[in-house]
C-alpha positions as CSV (number, residue, x, y, z in Angstrom):
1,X,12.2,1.4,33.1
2,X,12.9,-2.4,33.8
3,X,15.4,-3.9,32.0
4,X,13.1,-6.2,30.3
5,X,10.7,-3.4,29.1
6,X,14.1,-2.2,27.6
7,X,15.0,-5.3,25.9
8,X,11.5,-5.5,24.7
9,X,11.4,-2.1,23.3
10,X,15.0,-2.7,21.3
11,X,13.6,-6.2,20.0
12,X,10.7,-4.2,18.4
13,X,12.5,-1.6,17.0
14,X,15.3,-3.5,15.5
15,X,12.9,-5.8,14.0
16,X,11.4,-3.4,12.3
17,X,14.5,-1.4,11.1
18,X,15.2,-4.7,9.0
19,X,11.8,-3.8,7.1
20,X,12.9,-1.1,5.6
21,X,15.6,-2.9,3.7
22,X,12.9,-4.7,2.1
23,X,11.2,-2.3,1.0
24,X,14.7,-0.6,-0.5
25,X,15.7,-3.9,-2.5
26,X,12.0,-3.7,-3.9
27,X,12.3,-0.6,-5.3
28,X,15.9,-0.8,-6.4
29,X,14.8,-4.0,-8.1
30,X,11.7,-2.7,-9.6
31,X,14.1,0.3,-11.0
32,X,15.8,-2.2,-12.4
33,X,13.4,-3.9,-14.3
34,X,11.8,-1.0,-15.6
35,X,15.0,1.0,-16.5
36,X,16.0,-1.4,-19.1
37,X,13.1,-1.2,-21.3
38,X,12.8,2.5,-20.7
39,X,15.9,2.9,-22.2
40,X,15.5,0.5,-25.2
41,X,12.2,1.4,-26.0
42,X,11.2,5.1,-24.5
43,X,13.2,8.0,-26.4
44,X,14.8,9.9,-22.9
45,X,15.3,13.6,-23.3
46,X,17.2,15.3,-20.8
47,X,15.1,18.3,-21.4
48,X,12.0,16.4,-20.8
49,X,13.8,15.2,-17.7
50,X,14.8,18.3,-16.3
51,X,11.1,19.7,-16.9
52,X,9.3,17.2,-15.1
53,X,12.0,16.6,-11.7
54,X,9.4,17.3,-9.0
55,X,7.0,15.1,-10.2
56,X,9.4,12.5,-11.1
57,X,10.5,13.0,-7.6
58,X,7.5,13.3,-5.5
59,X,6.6,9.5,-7.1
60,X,9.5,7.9,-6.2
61,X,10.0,9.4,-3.2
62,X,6.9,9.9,-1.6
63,X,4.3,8.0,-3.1
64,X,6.6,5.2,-3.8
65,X,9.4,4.8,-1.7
66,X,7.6,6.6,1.7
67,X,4.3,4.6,1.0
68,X,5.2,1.7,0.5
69,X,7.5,1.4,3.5
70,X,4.7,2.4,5.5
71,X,2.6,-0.2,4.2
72,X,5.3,-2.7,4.9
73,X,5.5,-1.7,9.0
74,X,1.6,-1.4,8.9
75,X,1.4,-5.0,7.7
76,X,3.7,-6.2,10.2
77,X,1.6,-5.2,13.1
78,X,-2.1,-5.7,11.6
79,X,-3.9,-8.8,12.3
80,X,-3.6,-10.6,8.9
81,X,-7.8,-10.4,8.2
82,X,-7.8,-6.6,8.8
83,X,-4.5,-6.1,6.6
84,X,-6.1,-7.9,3.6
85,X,-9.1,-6.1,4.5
86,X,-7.1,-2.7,4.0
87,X,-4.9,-3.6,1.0
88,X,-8.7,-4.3,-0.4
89,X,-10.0,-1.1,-0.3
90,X,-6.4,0.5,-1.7
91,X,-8.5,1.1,-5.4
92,X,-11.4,2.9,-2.9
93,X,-8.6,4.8,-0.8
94,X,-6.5,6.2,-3.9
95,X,-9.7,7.1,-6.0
96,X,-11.1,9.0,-2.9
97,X,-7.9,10.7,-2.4
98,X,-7.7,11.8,-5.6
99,X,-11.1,13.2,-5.5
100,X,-10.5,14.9,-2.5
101,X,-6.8,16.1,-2.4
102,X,-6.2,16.8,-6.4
103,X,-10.3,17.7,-7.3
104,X,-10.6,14.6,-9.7
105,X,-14.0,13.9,-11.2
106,X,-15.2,10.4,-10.8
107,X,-16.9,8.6,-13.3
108,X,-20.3,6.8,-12.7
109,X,-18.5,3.8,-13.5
110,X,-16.0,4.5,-11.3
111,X,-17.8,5.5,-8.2
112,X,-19.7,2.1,-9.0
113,X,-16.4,-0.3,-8.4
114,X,-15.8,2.1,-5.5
115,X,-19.0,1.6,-4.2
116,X,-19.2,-2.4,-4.8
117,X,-15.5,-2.7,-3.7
118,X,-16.6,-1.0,-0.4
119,X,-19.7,-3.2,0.3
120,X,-18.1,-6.6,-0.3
121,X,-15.4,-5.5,2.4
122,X,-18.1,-4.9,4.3
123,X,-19.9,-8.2,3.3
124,X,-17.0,-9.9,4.2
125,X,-16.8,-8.2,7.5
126,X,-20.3,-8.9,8.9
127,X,-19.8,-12.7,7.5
128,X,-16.6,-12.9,9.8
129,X,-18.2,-11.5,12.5
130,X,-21.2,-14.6,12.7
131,X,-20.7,-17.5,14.7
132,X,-20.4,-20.4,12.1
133,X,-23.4,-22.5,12.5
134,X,-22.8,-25.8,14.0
135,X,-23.3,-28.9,11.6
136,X,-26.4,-31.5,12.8
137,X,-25.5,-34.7,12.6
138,X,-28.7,-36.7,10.9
């Protein structure tokens, strides 16, 4: 391998070690902010605790802290239009998954915003993809 590919392959991946910090202050901050009123306003029982550990930690492990981190090094390397596109349909995505993965009914109402979320993404897309028209002078 050239030395340049070399130094180009390190750039990229220590760039994108440094996202992951980000992602870590996020969530240590957002712990942060919701710890406090959890404990003056929530009653904490260490029973209740100890009962509910795996999902407790499947959400802030995987769909939180694993997620989100993602989403962060996904973003870095989408074009910005086809990011905003995706973090769009995020409501659609999670609503489907549910359906599909946990068996969750979807309410008519529901799989209306899913439905009109979806087709103004794709609005949007086929008005991107047009040529704008040129302006006449008169």
């Amino acid at each position: 391998m050239p030395l340049y590919a070399k130094r180009e392959r390190y750039g990229t991946a220590k760039r994108l070690q440094r996202k992951p910090s980000l992602a870590a202050l996020q969530k240590f901050f957002s712990l942060l902010i919701s710890a406090v009123p959890m404990l003056l306003f929530e009653s904490v029982s260490l029973s209740v605790l100890r009962a509910a550990w795996m999902p407790i930690l499947y959400a802030g492990v995987m769909s939180s802290g694993v997620g989100y981190t993602l989403q962060i090094l996904g973003q870095k390397t989408a074009p910005p239009a086809l990011a905003s596109i995706l973090m769009s349909m995020e409501s659609v995505f999670a609503a489907l998954a549910g359906w599909v993965i946990l068996g969750e009914r979807l309410s008519a109402v529901e799989l209306c915003g899913c439905g009109v979320v979806f087709a103004c993404v794709v609005l949007a897309q086929l008005g991107a993809a047009k040529p704008p028209k040129k302006q006449t002078q008169n």
